[in-house]
N, C-alpha and C positions, 0 to 999 in steps of 0.2 A: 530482743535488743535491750530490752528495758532493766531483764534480768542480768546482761552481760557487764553493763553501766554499772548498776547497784554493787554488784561483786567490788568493781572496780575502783570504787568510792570506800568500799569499806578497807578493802585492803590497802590503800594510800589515806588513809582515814586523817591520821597527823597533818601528812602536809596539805590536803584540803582544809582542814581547821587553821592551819597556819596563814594560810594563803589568805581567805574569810579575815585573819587579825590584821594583815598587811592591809587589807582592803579596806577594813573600817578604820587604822588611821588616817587613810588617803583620804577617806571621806570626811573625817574631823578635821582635816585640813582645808578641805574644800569648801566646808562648811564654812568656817571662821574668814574663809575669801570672797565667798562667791558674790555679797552685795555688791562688791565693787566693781561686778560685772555685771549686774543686772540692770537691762534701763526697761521702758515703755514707750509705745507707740500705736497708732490706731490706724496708722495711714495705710492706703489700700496703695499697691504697685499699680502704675497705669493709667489711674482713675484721673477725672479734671483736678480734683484737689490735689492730686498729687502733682499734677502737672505745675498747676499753680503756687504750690508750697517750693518748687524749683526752679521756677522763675524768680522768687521773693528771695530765694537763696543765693542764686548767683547775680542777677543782677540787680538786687536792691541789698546785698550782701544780708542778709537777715539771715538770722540762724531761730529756726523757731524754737528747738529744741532746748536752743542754749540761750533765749533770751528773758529775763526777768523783767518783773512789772512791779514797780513800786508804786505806792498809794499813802498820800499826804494828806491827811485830812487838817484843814484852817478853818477858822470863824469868819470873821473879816477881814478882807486883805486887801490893798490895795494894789492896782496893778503893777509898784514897782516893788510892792513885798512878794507876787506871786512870781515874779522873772527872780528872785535871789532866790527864791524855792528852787527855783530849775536850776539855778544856777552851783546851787549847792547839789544838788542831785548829781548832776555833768559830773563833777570833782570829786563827789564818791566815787563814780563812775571808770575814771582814770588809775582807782589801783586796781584794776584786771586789765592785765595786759590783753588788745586787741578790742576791750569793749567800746562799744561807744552808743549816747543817747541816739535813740532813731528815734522818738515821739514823745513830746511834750501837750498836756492839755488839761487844762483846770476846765474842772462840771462840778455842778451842783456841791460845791465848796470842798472838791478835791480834787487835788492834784494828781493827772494818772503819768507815768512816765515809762518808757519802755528802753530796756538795755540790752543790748544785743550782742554777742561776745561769738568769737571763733570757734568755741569748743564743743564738744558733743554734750551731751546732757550730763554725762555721770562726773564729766572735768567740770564742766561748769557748777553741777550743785555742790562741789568742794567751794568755789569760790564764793557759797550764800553768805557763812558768817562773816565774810571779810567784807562783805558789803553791806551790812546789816551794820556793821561797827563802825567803817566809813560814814554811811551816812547820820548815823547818831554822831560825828565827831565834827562833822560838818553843820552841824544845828540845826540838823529836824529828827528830835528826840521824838518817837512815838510813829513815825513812817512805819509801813508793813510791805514788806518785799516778801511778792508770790512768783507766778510764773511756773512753768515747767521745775526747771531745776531748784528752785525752793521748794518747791511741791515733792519732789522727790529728798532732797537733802530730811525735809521734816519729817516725811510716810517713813524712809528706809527705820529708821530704831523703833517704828512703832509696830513696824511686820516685827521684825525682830523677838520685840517683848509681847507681841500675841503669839508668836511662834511657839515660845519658850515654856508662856503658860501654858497656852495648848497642851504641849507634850506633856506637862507636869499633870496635868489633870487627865486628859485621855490614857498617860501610862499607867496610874494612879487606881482609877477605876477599871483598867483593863486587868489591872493586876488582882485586883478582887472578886471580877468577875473571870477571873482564869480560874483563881483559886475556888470561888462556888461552883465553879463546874467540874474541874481537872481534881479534887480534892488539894489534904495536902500532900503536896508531891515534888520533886525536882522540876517534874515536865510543865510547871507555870512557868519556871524560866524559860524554856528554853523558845517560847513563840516570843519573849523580848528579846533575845536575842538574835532568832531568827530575823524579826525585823531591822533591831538594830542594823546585823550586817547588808541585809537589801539595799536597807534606806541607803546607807553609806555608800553601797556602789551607785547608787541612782544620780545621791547629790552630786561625786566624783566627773560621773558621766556629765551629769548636766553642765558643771561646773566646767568642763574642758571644751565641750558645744558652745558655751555662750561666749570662748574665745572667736568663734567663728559665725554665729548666726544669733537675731535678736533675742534673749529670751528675758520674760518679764518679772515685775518686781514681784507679783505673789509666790514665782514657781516653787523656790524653799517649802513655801507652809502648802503649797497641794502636794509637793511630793512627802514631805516626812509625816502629814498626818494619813493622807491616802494611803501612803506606803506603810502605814503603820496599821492598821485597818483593815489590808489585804493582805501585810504578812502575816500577822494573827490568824485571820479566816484561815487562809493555806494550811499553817503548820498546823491549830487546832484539828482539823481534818485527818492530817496523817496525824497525829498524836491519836485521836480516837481511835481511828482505824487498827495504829500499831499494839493498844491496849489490848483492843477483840483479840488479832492474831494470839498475843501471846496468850490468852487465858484459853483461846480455843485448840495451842499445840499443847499436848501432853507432856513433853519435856521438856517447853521451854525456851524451845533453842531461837537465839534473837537473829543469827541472821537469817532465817527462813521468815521469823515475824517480819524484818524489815523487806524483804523481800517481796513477799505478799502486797506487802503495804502499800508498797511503791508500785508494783504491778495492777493495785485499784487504785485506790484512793491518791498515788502519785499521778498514773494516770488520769486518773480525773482535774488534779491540779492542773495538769499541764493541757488538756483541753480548755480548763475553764482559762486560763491566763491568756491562752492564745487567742479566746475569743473576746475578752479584755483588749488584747494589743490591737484586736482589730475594728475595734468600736473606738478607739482613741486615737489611730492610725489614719484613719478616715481625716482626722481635722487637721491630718499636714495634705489632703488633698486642697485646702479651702485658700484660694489665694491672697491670703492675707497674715505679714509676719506674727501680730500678735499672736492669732489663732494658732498659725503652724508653730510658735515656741510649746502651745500648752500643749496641743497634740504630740511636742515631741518628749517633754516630761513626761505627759502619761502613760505612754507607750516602753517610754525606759521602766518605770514604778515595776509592772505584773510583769517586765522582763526578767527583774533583776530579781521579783520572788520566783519566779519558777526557777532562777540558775538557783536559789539557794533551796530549794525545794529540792534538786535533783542531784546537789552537794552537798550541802554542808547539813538540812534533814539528815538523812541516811549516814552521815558521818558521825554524828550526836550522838543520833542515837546507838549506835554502832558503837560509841565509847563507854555512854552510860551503862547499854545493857540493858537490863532490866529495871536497874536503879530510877532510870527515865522516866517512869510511869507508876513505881510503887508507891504506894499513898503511906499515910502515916495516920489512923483514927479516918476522919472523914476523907469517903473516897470520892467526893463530888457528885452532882446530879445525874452529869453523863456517866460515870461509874457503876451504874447499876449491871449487877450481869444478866439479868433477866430481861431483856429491854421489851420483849413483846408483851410485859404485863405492867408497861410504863404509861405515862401518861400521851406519848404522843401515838403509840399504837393505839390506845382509847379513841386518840381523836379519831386516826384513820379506819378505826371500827363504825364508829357515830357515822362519818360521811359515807362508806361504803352503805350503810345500810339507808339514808336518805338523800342522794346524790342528788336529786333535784332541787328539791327545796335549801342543800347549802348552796348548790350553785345561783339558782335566782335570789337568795338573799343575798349571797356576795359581790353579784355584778350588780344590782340595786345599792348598798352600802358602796361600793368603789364607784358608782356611775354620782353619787349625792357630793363625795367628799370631792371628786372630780370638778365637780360643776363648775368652780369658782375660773375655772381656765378658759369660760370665755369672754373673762373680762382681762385676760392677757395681753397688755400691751409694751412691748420691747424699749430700750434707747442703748444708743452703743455706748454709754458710760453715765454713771452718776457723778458729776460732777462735784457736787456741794457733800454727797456723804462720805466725807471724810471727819478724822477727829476736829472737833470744835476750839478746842485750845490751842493747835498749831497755828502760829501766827503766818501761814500761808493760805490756810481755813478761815485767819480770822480779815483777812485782806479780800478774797473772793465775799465775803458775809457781808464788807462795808459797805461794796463798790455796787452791789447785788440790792441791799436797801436802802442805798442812797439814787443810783438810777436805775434798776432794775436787771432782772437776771440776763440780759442780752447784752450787753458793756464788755461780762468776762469772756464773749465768747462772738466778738465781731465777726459776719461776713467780710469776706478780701475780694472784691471783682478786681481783677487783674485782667488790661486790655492788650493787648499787644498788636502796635498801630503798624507793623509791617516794617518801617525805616527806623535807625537810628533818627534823630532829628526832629521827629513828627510833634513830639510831644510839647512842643514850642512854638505850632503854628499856631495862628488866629482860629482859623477852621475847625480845627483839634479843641481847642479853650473854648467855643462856643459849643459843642455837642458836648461837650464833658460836662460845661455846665447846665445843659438840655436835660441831657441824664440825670444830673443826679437831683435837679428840682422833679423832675417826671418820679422818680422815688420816695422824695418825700411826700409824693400823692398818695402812699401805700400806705393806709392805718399799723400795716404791722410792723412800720419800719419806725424806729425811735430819731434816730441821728441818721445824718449822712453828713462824711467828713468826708473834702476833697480841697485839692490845690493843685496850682501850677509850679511845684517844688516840692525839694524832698522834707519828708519820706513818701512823697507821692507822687515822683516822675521819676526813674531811673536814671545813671549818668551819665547815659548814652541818650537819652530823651527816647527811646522806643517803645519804653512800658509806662504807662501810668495804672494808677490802683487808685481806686475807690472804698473806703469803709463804710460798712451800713451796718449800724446796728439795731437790732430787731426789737419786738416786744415781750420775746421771749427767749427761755433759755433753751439748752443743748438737748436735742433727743424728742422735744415736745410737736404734736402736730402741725402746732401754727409755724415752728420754724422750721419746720422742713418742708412746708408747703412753700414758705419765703425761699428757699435754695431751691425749688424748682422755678419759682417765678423768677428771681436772680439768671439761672443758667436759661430763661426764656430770650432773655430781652431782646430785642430786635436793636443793634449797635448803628445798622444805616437808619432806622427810621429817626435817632438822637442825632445824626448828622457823621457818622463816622464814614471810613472810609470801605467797599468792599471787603479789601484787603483785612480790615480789623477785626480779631479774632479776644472773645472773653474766655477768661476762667475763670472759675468762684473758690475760691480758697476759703480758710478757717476750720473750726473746728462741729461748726454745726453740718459744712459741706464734705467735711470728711466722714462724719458719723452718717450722712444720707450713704455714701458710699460705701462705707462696711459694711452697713446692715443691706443694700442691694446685691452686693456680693455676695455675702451670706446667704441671702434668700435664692441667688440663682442656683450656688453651687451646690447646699445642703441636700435638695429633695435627692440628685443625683446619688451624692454620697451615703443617701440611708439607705437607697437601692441597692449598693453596693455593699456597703456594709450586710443588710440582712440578706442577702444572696450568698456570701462568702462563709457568714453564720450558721445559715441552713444545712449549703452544703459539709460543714464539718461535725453542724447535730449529727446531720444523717447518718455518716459515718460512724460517730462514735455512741450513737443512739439504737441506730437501725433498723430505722423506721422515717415512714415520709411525712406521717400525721404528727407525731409529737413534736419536732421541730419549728413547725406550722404553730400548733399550741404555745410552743415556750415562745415563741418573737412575741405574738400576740400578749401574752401575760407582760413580759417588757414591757410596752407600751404602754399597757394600761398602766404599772408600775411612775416611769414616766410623765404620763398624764398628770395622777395625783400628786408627783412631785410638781409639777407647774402649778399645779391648781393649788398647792401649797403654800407656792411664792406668791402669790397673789394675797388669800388670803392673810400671812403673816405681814407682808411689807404693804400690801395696797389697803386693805380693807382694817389692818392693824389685829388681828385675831392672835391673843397670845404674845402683842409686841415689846408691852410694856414688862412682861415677864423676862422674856428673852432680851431683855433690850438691844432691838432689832430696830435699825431706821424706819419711817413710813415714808415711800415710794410711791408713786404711780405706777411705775414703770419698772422692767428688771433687766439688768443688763444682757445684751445680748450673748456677750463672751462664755459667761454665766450658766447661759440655758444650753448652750451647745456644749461647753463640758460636762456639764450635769446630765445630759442627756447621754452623751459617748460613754460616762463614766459608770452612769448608775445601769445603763443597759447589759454592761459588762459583769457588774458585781452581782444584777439578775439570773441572768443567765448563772452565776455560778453557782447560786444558789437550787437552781433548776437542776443545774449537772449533779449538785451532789446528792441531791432526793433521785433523780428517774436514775441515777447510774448505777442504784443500789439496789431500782426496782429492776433496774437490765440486768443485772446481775441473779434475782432469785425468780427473774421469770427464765431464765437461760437453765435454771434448776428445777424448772418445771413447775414451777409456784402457777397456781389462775391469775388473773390480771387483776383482782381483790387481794390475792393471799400477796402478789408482789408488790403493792400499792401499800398494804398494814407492816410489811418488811422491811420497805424500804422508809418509811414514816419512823417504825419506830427506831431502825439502827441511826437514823442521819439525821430528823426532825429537830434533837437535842441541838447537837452540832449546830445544823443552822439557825438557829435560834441564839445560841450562844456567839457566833459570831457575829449576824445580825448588830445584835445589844452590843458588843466589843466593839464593832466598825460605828454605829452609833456614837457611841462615846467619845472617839478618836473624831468625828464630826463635831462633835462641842466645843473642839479647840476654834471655829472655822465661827461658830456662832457665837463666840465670846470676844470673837475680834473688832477691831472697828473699823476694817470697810466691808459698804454693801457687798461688792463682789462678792467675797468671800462667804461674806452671812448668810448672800443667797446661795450659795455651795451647799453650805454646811446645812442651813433649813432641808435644801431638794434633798442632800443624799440621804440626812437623818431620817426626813418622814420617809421618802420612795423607800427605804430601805427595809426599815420599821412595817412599814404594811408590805411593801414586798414578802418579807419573813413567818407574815401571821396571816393575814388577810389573803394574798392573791396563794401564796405558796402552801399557807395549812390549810386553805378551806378550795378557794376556787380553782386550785390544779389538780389534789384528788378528786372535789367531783365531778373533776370535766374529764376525766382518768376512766373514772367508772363509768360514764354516762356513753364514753366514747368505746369500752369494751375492747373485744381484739384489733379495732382500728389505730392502737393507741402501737402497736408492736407490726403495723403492716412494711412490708418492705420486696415487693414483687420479684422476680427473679434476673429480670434483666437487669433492674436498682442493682442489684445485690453485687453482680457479675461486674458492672460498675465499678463500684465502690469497693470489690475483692471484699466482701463480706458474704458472713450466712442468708439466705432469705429467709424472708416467715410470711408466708401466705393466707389469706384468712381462711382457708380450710386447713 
């Protein structure tokens, strides 16, 4: 099948090349549009906060998404200088059409105000400057307007110019690390181009999704640096592969090279990619929009390399010819023809002959650098690590050390007394105010703001809300212990009526909710995930043990990337080099991509060493001789793109939000020691140690799966 395809591609070779150009202008289009689509959200579908965030919407008309928070810092004022603050605030307020003030309140000598407008987040953060220049025009020179959509109007050109850099330094070095390996030669280009066009279909794809479904503000910089990262891996692979062929046919001829090429080493792509789409596939199971946007970028990324793997590869080179891979002076490292008297056949010599002692040194070294992951502690978002010079950054900073991290991130008790009406009896105003002196019993609670008016009774008088602000901020223990004690309260024992029903809205009771989501749905989905995995090892392995092995090596891969984030962002190891935030905590979004993502670019790593060992043990090599074969044709390879995908992760750790830093950290180091440590040392000598169990596959498997058996006799 694979043979009939490749024919097929070469002989329409132009207009697949043509098609690839069409496709990458669509994506430079989609590129230069797609912020405009891009919003954020953490809210869980279903959940009380969500409940709560939609009560506050329809009937206290509040738009959370689309409301701004301005912050007036005065000296002395007197109380008829602080009512012309609001008052001038109001009249900025009035050139967006539809806004209007819903919360006025001077603390600790500022003024906090809240504007609440019609539109979604991405119309409304067009409307920041216009309101930033109102109210300077209005005479409070020096106010700071944050909120959601200033949060986003300031973040969007700062992804942007990390984006940008990124690529210029990950292409940069990839391009010199093509050229130390590939020699010099045509075939450096053509893994930038390879990815070029991926990327392009990727963004195109995303870019017409986020017409239809939420997708967020990082997806840009995970798909072009990721995608750039694993189109390299890809192509590099067949590029090696296709050099062997041709130096190994006697005359040369390229389309039998390409041929071959594609029948392994394309094959092998197209296993590793699919077990990619399915380690990233898995986080559109998690019911939660954020999640399911990145699961569905990541999932398009290794889609769109393996379309260009299985097009426009074989078309390239199909054009070049030979030209594609002849070197000029240095032929690069992986160039050597002789590979079994190379340095990584050396390696696979050394461990074959003391397989014990690298394997207990290796799981001793990965169990050390591991360690640090059981001081891993989660929060659904880093609020405060964003850039410092954004005046939306620097509004969250005032409000944060003037009364503490709990102010930017109020709890919302939202009661709903059953009648329109209720909210105006006597009965109703004395348990309201029951309540919320019974809260200010609570050391963790800072403030509690309440009235019998808006913006804290509805228009219909059916809902009343309560604001309590905490003593701490978003994600931390103590406030998420408060949103369990919050969703406790007992509303008859305050005097309410049966009938009265609470919800806890904000943004502290939306993060207890995502991350409970998470934790229910996850353990499910990694079942699923390495079930789906295994069975397609099997297959294209053919074998029951080695499968078993490579999840296992993931994991640990995994592990040290968690234990990574820890020490780089919590303990500060190496932070001040990288300049990396210092954290407590890492974001949850975070570790489940990093985990989906780095699982996937393991395993390929896996496929491309044991697929080379299935190969020369199918030629009857010992389980030694195919262990030093398959080291020394592919070790280079992965090694080399290893250090490429590295690099293309530096774009992620020079940026400046945490999210993405912790990406870049996990996938950089999991990567890095996936490539030398778990794959040069503790998968040979768990290879050897394991003998012919490494190649078992019984007969009824076999029959199964329509493959050969191999018995251990």
């Amino acid at each position: 099948m694979m043979g009939l395809w490749v024919r097929a591609v070469i002989r329409h070779r132009l207009i697949i090349i043509a098609v690839w150009i069409a496709i990458s202008a669509a994506g430079a289009f989609a590129s230069t549009n797609i912020d405009q689509r891009l919003t954020t959200s953490l809210e869980v579908p279903g959940s009380q906060s969500a409940q709560a965030d939609e009560i506050l919407t329809t009937q206290f008309d509040e738009n959370i998404q689309g409301t701004f928070t301005v912050l007036y810092k005065f000296k002395t004022s007197t109380p008829a200088e602080i009512q012309g603050y609001k008052f001038s605030i109001s009249k900025a307020a009035e050139g967006i059409t539809g806004a209007k003030v819903v919360q006025q309140r001077a603390m600790g000598g500022i003024l906090i105000a809240s504007i609440t407008t019609p539109y979604s987040l991405l119309d409304a953060a067009a409307q920041t400057e216009g309101l930033r220049a109102a109210i300077e025009e209005a005479g409070l020179p020096g106010a700071l307007v944050t909120g959601p959509p200033a949060i986003n109007h300031d973040v969007t050109p700062i992804l942007a110019n990390d984006l940008h850099r990124g690529q210029f330094v990950a292409i940069a070095v990839a391009l010199l690390l093509l050229i130390l390996m590939l020699g010099f030669s045509i075939s450096v280009i053509i893994p930038i181009i390879f990815a070029a066009a991926s990327i392009s279909l990727a963004i195109a794809l995303v870019y017409l999704l986020a017409h239809k479904m939420l997708m967020v503000l990082y997806i840009p910089n995970i798909v072009e640096l990721i995608g750039l990262g694993l189109a390299i891996d890809y192509s590099l692979l067949l590029l090696h592969r296709y050099r062997r062929e041709l130096r190994k046919n006697s005359d040369g001829n390229v389309n039998d090279a390409i041929l071959t090429t594609m029948a392994t080493a394309g094959r092998t792509v197209l296993i590793s990619g699919t077990i990619v789409c399915i380690a990233l596939a898995t986080l559109l199971l998690v019911p939660v929009p954020f999640v399911r946007s990145l699961g569905t970028a990541g999932f398009i990324v290794p889609m769109t390399s393996m379309l260009a793997a299985i097009t426009l590869a074989p078309a390239l080179l199909s054009l070049l010819g030979k030209h594609a891979v002849s070197t000029i002076g240095f032929p690069g490292i992986i160039g050597r023809k002789d590979v079994l008297s190379g340095s990584w056949a050396k390696i696979a010599r050394f461990v074959t002959t003391k397989p014990k002692s690298v394997f207990i040194g290796s799981l001793i070294t990965l169990a050390i650098m591991a360690s640090s992951i059981f001081w891993l502690a989660i929060t659904p978002s880093s609020l405060m690590a964003i850039p410092a010079n954004l005046e939306s950054s620097q509004a969250l900073s005032l409000i944060t050390n003037r009364a503490g991290p709990g102010v930017i991130t109020p709890h919302e008790l939202v009661i709903d007394l059953g009648e329109d009406g209720q909210a105006d009896l006597p009965t109703v105003n004395t348990a309201r105010m029951k309540l919320a002196k019974t809260l200010t019993r609570n050391s963790e609670i800072f403030i509690v703001a309440t009235d019998n008016k808006a913006p804290f009774i509805d228009a219909d008088g059916r809902y009343l809300r309560i604001f309590v602000v905490g003593q701490h901020g978003l994600g931390l223990p103590e406030s998420n212990d408060l949103v369990k004690t919050l969703r406790a309260i007992d509303l008859e024992a305050a005097g309410f009526t049966p009938e009265s029903t609470a919800y806890l809205g904000g943004a502290s009771a939306q993060g207890v909710d995502l991350i409970r989501v998470i934790l229910q749905t996850i353990p499910w989905i990694i079942v699923l995930a390495l079930l789906l995995t295994y069975i397609l090892l099997t297959r294209a392995l053919r074998s029951l043990i080695l499968p078993i092995k490579a999840i296992i090596l993931d994991l640990i891969s995994i592990a040290v990337a968690f234990a990574a984030l820890v020490a780089v962002f919590r303990f500060g190891f190496a932070s001040s080099i990288l300049q990396t935030y210092r954290l407590d905590q890492i974001e949850v979004w975070a570790l489940i991509f990093l985990s989906a993502v780095l699982f996937g670019l393991s395993m390929d790593y896996e496929l491309f060493l044991v697929s080379r060992m299935r190969e020369a043990r199918d030629k009857g090599a010992t389980n030694n001789e195919a262990i030093v074969e398959g080291f020394a044709h592919t070790g280079g390879v992965v090694s080399a793109a290893a250090i490429i995908f590295v690099a293309a992760m530096s774009g992620f750790v020079m940026g400046h939000f945490a999210g993405l830093q912790q990406i870049g950290i996990g996938l950089g180091v999991g990567v890095l020691i996936d490539a030398t440590i778990i794959r040069g040392l503790l998968l040979p000598s768990a290879m050897v140690l394991l003998g012919r169990w490494n190649w078992w596959i019984p007969v009824w498997t076999a029959r199964l799966l329509k493959t050969k058996a191999s018995p251990l006799d």
